[in-house]
FIFIDREN-449094 format. One record per residue (C-alpha): z, y, x; residue in three letters; residue number from 1. Coordinates in steps of 0.02 Angstrom, whole numbers, always signed. Each point is the difference from the previous one (the first is absolute). Layout:
# residues N
      pz      py      px  residuo  num
       Z       Y       X      ALA  NUM
...
***
This chain:
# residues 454
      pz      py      px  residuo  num
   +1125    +102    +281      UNK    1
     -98     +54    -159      UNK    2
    -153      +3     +90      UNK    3
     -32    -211      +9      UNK    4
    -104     -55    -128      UNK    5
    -111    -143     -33      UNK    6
    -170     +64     +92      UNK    7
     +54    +119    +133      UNK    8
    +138    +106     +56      UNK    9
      -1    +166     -96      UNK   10
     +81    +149     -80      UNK   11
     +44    +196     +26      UNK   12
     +20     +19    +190      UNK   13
    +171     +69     +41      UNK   14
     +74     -48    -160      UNK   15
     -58    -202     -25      UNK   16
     -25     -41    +179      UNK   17
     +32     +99    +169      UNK   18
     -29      -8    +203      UNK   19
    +123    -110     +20      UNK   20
     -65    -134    -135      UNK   21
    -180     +14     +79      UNK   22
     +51     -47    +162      UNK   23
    +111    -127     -40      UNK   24
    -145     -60     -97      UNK   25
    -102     +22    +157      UNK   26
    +134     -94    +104      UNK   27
     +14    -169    -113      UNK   28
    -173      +4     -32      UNK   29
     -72     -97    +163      UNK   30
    +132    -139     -20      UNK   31
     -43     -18    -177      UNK   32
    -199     -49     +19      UNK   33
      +5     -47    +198      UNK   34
     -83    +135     +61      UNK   35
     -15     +66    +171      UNK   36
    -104    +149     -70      UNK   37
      -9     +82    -166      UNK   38
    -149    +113     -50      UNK   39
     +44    +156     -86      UNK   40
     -78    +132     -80      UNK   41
     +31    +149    -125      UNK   42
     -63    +109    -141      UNK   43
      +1    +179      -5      UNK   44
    +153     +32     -75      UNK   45
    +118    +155     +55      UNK   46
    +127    -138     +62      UNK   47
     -94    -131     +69      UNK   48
     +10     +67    +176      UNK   49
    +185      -3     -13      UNK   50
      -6    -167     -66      UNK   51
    -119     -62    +123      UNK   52
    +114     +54    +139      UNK   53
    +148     -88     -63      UNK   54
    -111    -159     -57      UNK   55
     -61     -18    +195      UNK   56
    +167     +37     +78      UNK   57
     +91    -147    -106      UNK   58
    -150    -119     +71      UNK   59
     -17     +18    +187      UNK   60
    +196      +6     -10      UNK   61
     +18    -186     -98      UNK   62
    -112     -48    +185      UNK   63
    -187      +0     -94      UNK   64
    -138    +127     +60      UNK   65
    -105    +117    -161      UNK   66
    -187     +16      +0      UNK   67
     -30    +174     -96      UNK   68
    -140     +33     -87      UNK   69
     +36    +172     -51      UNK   70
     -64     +74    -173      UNK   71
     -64    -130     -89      UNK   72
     -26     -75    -191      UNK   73
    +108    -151     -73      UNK   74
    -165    -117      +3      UNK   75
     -33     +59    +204      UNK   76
    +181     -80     +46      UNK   77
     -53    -157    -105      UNK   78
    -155      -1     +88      UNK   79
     +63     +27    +164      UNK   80
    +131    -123     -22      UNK   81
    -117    -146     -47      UNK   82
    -138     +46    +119      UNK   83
     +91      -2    +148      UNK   84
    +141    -104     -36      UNK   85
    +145     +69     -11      UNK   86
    +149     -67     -54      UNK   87
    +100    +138     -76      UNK   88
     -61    +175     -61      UNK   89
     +69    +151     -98      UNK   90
     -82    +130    -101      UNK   91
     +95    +172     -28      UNK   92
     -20     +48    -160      UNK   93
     +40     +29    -202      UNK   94
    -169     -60     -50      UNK   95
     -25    +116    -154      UNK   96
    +181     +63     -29      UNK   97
      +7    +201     +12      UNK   98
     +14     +74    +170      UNK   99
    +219     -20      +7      UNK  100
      -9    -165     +18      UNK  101
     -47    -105    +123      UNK  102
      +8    -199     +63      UNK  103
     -65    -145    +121      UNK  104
    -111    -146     -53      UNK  105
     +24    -150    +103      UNK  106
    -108    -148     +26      UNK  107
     +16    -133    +110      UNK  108
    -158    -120     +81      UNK  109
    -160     +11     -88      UNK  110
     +58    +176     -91      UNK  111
     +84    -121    -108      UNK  112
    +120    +115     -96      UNK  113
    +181      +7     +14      UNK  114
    +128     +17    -154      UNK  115
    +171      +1     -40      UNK  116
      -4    -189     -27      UNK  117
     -82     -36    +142      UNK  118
     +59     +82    +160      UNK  119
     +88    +192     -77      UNK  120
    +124     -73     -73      UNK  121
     +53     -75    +154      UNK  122
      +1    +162    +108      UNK  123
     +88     +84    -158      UNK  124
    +154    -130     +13      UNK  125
      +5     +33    +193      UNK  126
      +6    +187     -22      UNK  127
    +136     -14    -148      UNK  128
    +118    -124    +120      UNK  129
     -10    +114    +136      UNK  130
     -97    -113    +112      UNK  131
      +0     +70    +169      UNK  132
    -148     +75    +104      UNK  133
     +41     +11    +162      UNK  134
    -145     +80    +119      UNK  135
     -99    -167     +88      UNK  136
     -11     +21    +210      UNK  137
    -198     -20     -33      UNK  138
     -26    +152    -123      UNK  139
    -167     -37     -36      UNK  140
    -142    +140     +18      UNK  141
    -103     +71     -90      UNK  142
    -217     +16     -13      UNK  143
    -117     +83     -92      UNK  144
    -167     -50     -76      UNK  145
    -144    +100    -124      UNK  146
     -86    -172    -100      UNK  147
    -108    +114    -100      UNK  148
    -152     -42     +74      UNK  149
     +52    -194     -15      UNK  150
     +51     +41    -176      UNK  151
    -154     +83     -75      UNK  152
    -124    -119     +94      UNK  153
     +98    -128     -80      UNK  154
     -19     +81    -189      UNK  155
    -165     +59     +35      UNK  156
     -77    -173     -39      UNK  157
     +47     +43    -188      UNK  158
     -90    +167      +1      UNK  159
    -164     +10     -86      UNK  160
    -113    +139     -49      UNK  161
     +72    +135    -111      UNK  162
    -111    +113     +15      UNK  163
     -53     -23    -200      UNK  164
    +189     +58     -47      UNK  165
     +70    +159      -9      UNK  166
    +176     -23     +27      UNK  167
    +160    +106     -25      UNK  168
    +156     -49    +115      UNK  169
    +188     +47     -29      UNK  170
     +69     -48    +182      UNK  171
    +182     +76     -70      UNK  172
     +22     +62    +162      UNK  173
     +52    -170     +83      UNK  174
     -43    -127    +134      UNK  175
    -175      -7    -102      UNK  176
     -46    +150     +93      UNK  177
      -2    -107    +161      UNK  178
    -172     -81     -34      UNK  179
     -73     +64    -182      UNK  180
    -107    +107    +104      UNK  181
     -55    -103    +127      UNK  182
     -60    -162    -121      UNK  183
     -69    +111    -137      UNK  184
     -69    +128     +64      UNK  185
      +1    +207     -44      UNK  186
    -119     -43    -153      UNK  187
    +154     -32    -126      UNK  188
     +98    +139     -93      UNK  189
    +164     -13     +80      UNK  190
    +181    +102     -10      UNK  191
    +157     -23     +69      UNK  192
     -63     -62    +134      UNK  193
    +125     +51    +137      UNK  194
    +140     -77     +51      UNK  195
    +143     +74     -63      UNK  196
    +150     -88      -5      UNK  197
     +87    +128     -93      UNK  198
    -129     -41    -157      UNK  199
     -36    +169     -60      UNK  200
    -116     -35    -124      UNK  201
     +84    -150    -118      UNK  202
     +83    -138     +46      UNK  203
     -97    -154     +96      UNK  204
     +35    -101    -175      UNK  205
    -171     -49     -88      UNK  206
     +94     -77    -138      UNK  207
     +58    +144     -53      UNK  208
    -121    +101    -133      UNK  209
     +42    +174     +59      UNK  210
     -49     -54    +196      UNK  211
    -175     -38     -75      UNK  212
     -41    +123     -78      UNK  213
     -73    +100    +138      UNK  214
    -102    -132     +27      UNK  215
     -60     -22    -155      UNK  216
     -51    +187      -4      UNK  217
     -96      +2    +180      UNK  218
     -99    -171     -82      UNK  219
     -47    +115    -155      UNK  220
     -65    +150    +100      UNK  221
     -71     -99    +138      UNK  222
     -92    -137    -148      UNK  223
     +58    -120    +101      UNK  224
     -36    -179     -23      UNK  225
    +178     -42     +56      UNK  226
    +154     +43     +45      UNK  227
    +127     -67    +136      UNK  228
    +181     +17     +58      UNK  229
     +97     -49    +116      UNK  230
    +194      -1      +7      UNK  231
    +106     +50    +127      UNK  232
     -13    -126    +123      UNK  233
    -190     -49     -64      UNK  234
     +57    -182     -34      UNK  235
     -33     +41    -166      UNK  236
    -166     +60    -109      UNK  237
     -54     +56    -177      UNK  238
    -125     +51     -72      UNK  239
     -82    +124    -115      UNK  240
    -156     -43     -90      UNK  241
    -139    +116     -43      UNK  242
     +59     +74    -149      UNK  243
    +157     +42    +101      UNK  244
     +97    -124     -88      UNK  245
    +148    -102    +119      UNK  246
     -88    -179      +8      UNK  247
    +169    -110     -32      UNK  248
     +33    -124    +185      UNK  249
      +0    -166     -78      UNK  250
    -178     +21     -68      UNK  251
     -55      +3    +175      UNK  252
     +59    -144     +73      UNK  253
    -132     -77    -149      UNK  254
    -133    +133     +46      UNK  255
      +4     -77    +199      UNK  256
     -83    -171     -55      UNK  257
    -160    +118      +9      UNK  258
     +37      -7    +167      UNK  259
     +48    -141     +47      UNK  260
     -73    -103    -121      UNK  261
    -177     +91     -46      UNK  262
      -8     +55    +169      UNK  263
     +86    -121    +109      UNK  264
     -57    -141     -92      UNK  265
    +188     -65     +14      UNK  266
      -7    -144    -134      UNK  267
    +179     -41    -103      UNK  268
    +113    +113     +90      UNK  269
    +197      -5      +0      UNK  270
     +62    +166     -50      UNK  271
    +147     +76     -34      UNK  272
     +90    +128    -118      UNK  273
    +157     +41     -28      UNK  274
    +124     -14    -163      UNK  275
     -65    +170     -99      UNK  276
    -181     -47      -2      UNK  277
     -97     +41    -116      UNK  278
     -71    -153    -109      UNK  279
    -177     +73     +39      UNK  280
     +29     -45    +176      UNK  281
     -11    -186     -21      UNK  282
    -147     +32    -126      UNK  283
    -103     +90    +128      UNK  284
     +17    -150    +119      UNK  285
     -21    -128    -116      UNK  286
    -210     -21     +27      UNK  287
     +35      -3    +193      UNK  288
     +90    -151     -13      UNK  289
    +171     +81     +75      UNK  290
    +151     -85     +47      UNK  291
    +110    +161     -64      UNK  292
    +183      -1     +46      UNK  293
    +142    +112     -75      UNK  294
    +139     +48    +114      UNK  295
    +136     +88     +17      UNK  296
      -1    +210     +55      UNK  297
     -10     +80    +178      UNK  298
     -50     -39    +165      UNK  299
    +144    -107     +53      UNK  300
     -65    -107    -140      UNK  301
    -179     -11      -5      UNK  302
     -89      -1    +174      UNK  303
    +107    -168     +37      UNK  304
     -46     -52    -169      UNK  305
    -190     +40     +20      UNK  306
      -6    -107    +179      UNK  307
    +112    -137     -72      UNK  308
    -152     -34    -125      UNK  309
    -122     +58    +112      UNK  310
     -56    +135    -120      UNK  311
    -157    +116     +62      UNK  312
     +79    +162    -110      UNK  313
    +118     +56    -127      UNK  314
     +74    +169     -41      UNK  315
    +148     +71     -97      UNK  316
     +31    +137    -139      UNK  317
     +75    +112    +111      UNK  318
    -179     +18    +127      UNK  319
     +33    -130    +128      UNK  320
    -133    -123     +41      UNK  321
     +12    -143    +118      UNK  322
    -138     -88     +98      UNK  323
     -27    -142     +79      UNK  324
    -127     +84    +113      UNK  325
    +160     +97     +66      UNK  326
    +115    -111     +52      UNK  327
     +53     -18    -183      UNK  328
     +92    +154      -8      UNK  329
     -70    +184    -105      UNK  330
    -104    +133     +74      UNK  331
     -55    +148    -131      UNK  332
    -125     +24    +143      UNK  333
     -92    -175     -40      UNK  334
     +37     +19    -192      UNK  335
     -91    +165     -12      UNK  336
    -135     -53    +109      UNK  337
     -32    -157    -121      UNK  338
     +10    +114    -156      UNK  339
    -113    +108     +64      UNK  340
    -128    -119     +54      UNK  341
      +4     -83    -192      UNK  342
     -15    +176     -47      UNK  343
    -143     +57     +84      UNK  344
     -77    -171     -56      UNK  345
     +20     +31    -161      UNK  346
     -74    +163      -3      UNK  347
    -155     -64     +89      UNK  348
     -23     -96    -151      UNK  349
     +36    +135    -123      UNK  350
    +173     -53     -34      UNK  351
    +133    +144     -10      UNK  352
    +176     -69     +68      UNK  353
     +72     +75    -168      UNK  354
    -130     -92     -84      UNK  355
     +67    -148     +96      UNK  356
    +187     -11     -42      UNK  357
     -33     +63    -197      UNK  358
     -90    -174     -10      UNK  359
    +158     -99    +108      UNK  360
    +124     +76    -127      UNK  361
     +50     -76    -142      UNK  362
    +193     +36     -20      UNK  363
     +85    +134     -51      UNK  364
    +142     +14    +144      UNK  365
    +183    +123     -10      UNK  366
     +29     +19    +181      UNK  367
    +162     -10     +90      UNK  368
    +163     +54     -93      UNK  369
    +127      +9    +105      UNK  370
    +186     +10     -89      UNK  371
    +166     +26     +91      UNK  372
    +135    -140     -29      UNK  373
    +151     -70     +64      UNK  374
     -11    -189     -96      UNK  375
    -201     -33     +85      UNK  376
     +10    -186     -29      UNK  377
     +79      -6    -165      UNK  378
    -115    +128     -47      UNK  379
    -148    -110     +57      UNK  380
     +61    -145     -83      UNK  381
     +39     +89    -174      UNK  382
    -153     +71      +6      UNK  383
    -113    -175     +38      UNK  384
    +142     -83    -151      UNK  385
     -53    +133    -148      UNK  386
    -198     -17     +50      UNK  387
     +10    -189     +14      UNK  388
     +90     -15    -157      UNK  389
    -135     +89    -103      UNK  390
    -146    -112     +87      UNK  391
      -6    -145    +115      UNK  392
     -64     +64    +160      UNK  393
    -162     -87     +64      UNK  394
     +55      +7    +188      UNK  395
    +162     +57     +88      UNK  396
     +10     +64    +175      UNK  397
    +167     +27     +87      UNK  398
     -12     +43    +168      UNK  399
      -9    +169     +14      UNK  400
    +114     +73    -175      UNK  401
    -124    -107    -125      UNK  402
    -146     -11     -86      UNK  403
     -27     -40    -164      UNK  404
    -174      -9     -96      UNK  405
     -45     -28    -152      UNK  406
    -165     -12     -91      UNK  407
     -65    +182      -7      UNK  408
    +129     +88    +110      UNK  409
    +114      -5    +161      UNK  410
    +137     +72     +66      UNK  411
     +91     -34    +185      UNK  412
    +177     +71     +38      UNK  413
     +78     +35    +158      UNK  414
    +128     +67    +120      UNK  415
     -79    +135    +142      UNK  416
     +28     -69    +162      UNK  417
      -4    +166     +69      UNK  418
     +79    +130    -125      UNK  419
    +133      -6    -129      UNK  420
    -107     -47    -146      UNK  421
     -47    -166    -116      UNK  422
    -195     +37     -39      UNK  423
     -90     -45    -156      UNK  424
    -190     -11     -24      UNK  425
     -94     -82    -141      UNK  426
    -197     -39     -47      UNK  427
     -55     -29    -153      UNK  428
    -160     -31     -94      UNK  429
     -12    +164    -114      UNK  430
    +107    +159      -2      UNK  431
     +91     -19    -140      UNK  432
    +101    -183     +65      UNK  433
     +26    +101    +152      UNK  434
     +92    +128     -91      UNK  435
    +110    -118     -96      UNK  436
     +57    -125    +172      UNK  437
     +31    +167     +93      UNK  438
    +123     +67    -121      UNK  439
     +63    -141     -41      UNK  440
     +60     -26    +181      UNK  441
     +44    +164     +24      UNK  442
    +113      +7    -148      UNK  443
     +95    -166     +35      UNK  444
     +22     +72    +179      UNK  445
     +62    +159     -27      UNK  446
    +109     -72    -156      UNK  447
     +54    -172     +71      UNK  448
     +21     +57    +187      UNK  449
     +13    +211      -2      UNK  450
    -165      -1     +80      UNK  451
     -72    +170     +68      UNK  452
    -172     +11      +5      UNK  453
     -64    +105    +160      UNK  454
***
């Protein structure tokens, strides 16, 4: 039962998880959120369809009826869930994991998100006692339904005119494909722009350098005034800027108060951000008056921490970005719609996006390191011990591993909720600190704990 985690259900399909897990998954699902229905849709992947099959038969057996919605994106199950009420729905899919693996994504009413602590654990413990799931008299039925006219009439209020930009997309060969098209137009550069589910051309992982890079070349050729792409289930977005560097996530969650703020003319707005933020973040926001909160990583986490303070956006490091315009929840659709109408603003008034984050960015930031390690929370602990005990910390934040800064530097520390690692990042305020806390942490780790970086 490897495949339970803290956001979603996930791992290599046939090896982590199998049939019979997805539809007992299907089967306790209904009883666990009170559903009579459950929504359900899928990505592209090579197993979905498989998955799918299983998923639906575990449901109408438990007695509750599926409305499909075929092919779809991550943010078009949130959508659909919210907009027309649902109570239960299920996303097929391994977001940006490489094309093996494969997973569900369940949220419950108001596409509020379902983790292990709330609701998967529960259906985990009933699959590992053996619960039984005997077929109900009233197998329930199943319907279909295409909401992708409801669901671009519904983004299309964010659209503006980018007729200014030139624009280079990466839709990795995932659920982007759906609707890139469709809301922007065959003006933009794109590639990969097929589904594939197979992901021929790099894995649906923006994060990772080497899945940019083709990107970064089309925005070079093409002189493009941006770059955009989308992971595998489009939930996601990053961006390139137009000197074809990667534009890091975090420093657009501060880049959307031209948006919302500028624009808008939304006055003191709650935001949030989660635990790795960069310190230029909160800097950006500062003028605007923003009520900025820090919270803890993935989805399961932040869209019920974003309504429970009534937020109107945040984002995360890893390309997710929640708004309160969608039910709370992310859409890489709306995010790269916003970006792109700040964008073309900017260049209307001779403002280069590059230009634009070179004068946002005043740290000097490592990155993820990700070490293997058995010992995660002594490790974490040791680790906060030998900084603290060379300078008192100005702020400590231990909700999600901890955070620890100082006057001129950072650093947060924590276990993946999804893979096998404890991640490291760091910002400081010139290169040469960042060297110094970087090895320092990675020589206590791999001397104190056996740590192997990866």
């Amino acid at each position: 039962m490897g495949a339970f985690h803290a956001y979603d259900i996930r791992g290599v399909w046939e090896k982590d998880f199998d049939a019979e897990t997805v539809y007992k998954v299907g089967y306790f699902l209904p009883a666990l959120l009170g559903a009579d229905e459950v929504l359900v849709g899928r990505d592209c992947r090579v197993s979905s369809d498989e998955i799918h099959d299983s998923l639906i038969r575990g449901i109408c057996d438990a007695g509750a009826s599926v409305c499909d919605i075929g092919l779809s994106s991550t943010p078009m199950v949130y959508f659909a869930t919210a907009n027309y009420g649902f109570k239960a729905s299920v996303q097929i899919t391994a977001s940006h994991n490489p094309a093996v693996y494969n997973g569900l994504k369940v949220s419950r009413e108001n596409a509020l998100p379902v983790g292990l602590d709330t609701g998967l654990g529960q259906i985990k413990e009933w699959i590992d006692c053996g619960k039984q799931t005997p077929v109900s008299a009233n197998r329930g039925s199943v319907r279909t339904m295409d909401i992708m006219d409801d669901y671009l009439k519904f983004m299309s209020k964010f659209k503006s005119d980018f007729s200014n930009l030139n624009i280079a997309f990466d839709l990795s060969n995932g659920m982007a494909c759906l609707f890139a098209h469709k809301v922007f137009g065959d003006a933009p550069s794109y590639i990969f722009d097929t589904i594939d589910g197979s992901f021929p051309n790099h894995e649906p992982n923006p994060l990772v350098a080497k899945n940019v890079e083709p990107l970064k070349s089309l925005v070079r050729s093409r002189g493009a005034d941006i770059g955009v792409i989308y992971d595998g289930d489009a939930d996601r977005v990053m961006f390139v800027d137009d000197k074809a560097r990667f534009v890091s996530p975090d420093l657009l969650i501060a880049l959307m108060a031209l948006y919302f703020c500028d624009e808008r003319g939304e006055k003191s707005p709650r935001v949030l951000q989660e635990i790795r933020s960069s310190k230029a973040v909160g800097e950006f926001l500062e003028p605007y008056g923003a009520d900025l909160h820090t919270w803890r990583v993935g989805r399961a986490f932040a869209a019920p921490k974003l309504r429970e303070i009534d937020g109107l956006w945040g984002g995360e490091l890893a390309g997710h970005y929640y708004f309160k315009d969608f039910f709370y929840s992310d859409s890489g659709l709306l995010a790269s719609m916003i970006i792109l109408r700040i964008v073309s603003s900017l260049k209307r008034k001779g403002i280069s996006f590059s230009s634009q984050i070179d004068s946002m960015t005043h740290y000097f930031n490592s990155g993820e390191v990700n070490f293997r390690l058995e010992d995660k929370k002594g490790a974490m602990e040791g680790l906060c011990a030998l900084f603290s005990s060379q300078q008192k910390p100005l702020r400590v934040m231990d909700f999600d591993g901890y955070r620890m800064e100082f006057d001129s530097w950072w650093f947060n520390i924590r276990p993946s909720n999804t893979e096998p690692y404890l991640r490291f990042i760091c910002e400081a305020r010139t290169e040469e600190e960042l060297s110094q806390r970087v090895s320092q942490a990675c020589a206590y780790l791999e001397s104190e704990f056996s740590a192997v970086r990866s």
